[in-house]
N, C-alpha and C positions, 0 to 999 in steps of 0.2 A: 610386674608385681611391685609391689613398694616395698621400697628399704624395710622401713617399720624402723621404733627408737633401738637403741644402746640397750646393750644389758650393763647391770650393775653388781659388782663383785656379791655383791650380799645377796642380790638376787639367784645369781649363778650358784652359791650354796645352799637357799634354802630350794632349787629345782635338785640338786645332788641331794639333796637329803631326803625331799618325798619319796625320789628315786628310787634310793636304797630300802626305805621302809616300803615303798610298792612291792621291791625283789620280797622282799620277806614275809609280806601278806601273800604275795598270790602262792611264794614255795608253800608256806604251812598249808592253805587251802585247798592245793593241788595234792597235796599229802592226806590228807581226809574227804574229798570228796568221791563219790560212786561214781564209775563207769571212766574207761579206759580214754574215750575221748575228752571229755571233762578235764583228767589230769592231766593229756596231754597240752588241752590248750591253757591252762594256767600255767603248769612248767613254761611251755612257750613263752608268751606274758613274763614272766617273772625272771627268765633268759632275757628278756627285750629290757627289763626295766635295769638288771645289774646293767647293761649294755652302753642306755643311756648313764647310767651312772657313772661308768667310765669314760665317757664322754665329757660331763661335767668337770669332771675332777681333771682332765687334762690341761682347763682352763683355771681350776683354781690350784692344783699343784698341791688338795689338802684330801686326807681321810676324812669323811665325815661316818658314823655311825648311826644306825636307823632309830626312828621312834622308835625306841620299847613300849610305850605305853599304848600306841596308835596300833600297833601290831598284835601287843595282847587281846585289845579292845576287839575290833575284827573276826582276829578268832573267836573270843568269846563272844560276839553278836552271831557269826555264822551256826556257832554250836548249839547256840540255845535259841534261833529263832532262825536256824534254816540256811542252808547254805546259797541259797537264790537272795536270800535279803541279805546276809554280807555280799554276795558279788555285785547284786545293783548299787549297793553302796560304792563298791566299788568302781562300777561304770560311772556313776553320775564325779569321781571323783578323777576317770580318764577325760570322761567330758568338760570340764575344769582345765585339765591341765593343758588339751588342747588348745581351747579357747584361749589361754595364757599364750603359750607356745608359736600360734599362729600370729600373734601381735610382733613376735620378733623375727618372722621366718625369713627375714633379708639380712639380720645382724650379723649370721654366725652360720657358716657355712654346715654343720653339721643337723640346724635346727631344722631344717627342710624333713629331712631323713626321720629325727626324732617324732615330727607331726606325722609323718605316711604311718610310722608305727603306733601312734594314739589312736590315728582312726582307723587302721585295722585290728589295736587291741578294743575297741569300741563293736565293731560290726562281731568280731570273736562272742564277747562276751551278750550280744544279742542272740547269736546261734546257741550257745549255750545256754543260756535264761529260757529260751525256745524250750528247749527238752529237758531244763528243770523240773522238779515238782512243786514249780509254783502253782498247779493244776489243783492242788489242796486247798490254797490260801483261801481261795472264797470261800468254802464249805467252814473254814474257819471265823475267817471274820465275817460271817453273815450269824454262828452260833453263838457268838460271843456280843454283835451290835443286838441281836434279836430278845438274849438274856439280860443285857446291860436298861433299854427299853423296857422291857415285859415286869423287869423281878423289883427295880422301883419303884414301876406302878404298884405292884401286889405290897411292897414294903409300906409306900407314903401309905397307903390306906390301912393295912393292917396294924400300924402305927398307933393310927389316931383313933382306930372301933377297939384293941388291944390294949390292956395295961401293961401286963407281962410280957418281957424280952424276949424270956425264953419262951416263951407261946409265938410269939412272931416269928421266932426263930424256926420253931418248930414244922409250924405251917407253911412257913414260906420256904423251909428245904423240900419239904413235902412236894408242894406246888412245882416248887423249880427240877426237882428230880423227874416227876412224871413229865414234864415240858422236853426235859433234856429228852429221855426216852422219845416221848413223839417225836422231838425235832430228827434224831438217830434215822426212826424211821422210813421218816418224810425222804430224809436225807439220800438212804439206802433204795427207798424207792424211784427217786426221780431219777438218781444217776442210773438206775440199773435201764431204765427206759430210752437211754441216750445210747445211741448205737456208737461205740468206738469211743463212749468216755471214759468217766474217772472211775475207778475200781469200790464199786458199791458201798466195801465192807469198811474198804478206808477213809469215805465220805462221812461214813454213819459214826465211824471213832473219833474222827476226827471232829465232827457236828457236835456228836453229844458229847465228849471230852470237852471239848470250852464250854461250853454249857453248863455242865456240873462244874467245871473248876469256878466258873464265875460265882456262880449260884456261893458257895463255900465259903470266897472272898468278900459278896457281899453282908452276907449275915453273920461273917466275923462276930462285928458290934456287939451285935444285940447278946449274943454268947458269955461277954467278958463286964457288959455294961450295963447298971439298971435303969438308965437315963433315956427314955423311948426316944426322945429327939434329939439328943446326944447323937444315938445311934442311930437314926434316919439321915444328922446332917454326915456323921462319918461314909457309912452308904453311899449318898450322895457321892462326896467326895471321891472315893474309890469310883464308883462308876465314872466320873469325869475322866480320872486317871486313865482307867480300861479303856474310855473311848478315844482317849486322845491317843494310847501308843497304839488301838488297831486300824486308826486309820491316818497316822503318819504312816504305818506298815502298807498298807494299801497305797500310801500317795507314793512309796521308796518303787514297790516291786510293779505299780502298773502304771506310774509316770499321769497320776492325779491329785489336783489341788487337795492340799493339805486342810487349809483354813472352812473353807465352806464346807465340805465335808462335817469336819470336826464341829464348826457350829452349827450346823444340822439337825447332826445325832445328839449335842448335846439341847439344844430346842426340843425333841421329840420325847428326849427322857423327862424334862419340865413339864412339856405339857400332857404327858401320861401321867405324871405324877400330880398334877391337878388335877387332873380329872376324876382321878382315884381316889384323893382326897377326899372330892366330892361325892363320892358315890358312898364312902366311907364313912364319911358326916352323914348320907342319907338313910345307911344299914343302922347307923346308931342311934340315930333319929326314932327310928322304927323300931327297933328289937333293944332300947334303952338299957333293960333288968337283963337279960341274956347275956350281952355281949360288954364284957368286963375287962 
């Protein structure tokens, strides 16, 4: 094995200090998470991490105190976006530390010991993300990429045959509500056809819940603003937003490129939204006196 370099006092603090802030994320988490093995292997974890942290500090001879804010954060990400997406934050944040760790595993006789316990808390929290319910996430972000796509197109077009916001508005909740319902359906359907899957009724809440919350967010605008392409490029905007946090979400919980992705969905939404245009320019084309 090779030496590997020296640790550096400063470095040796700030490994005590994740440390201590790891102890405090995985306690809270193991504190609110469902089912008895679950807590038990964060408890674990977060026993392993005070552990190393008493490790460190025998070398620096100093208290250090954990992030607060890194800790709050955590929490707050697992509670409002699922406890599978803070713990793979959390994995991809042991596999880090690893990586570090293993660069010095000849310095310091104790850092052997601390790596065995990275890549057992890594393989843990892979068992665990296993029997998560990240089994939802798709039905989510397929409701949410599917509405972000479909409800621009219906916007850029209704936009430009439309004067009225609130007619845009109108219509286009309309539109997106009956879609949510289908999409619910669809939803409820295919899982119910999957022998030993996901549980129908919480595919179809969970599909058409994004679906209508999107819908909601996007026709915000048009609501508050009489400015039609004001509120097309606001729309826009937001849609960008949506698609960019559900499919960093996607790249966090199933370990997929972020960027292609992302520039994908957001190409799809553009060229839906041209096309619609077009077809928009063609309705008004045609039905000129009508459509106002």
């Amino acid at each position: 094995m090779n030496k590997g370099r020296d640790f550096d006092a400063r470095e040796i603090l700030v490994f005590q200090k994740n440390e201590i802030t790891e102890h405090h994320i995985y306690k809270h988490l193991s504190g609110k998470v469902n089912g008895i093995k679950s807590r038990r292997i964060l408890s674990q974890i977060a026993d392993d991490e005070m552990r190393h942290y008493n490790v460190w500090k025998n070398y620096t001879r100093k208290d250090v105190g954990p992030d607060r804010l890194k800790v709050w954060l955590y929490t707050l990400v697992s509670m409002l976006f699922g406890f599978a997406f803070g713990i793979k934050l959390m994995e991809n944040g042991e596999k880090k530390a690893l990586a570090l760790y293993s660069r010095f595993s000849g310095s310091l006789k104790e850092v052997n010991g601390i790596v065995r316990d990275e890549e057992e808390h890594e393989q843990a929290l892979l068992v665990l993300l296993g029997e998560d319910s990240l089994k939802h996430t798709g039905s989510i972000a397929l409701g949410l990429n599917d509405v972000v796509v479909e409800l621009t197109g219906v916007l850029a077009a209704l936009t430009f045959v439309l004067h009225n916001t609130t007619v845009v508005a109108l219509i286009a909740s309309i539109t997106g509500i009956a879609a949510a319902l289908s999409m619910a359906a669809s939803g409820y359907l295919s899982s119910k056809s999957e022998p030993g899957g996901k549980n129908p009724f919480l595919v179809s809440f969970y599909r058409g819940g994004a679906y209508i919350f999107t819908v909601v967010v996007l026709i915000t605008p048009y609501l508050f603003l009489e400015d039609r392409y004001i509120c097309l490029g606001l729309s826009f905007f937001i849609a960008i937003c949506i698609t960019g946090f559900v499919n960093y979400y996607i790249s966090v919980t199933r370990n997929v490129p972020f960027k292609s992705r992302f520039l994908e969905m957001v190409g799809l939404c553009f060229t839906v939204a041209a096309l619609s245009l077009l077809a928009g320019y063609a309705i008004h084309y045609v039905f000129p006196d009508i459509l106002m």
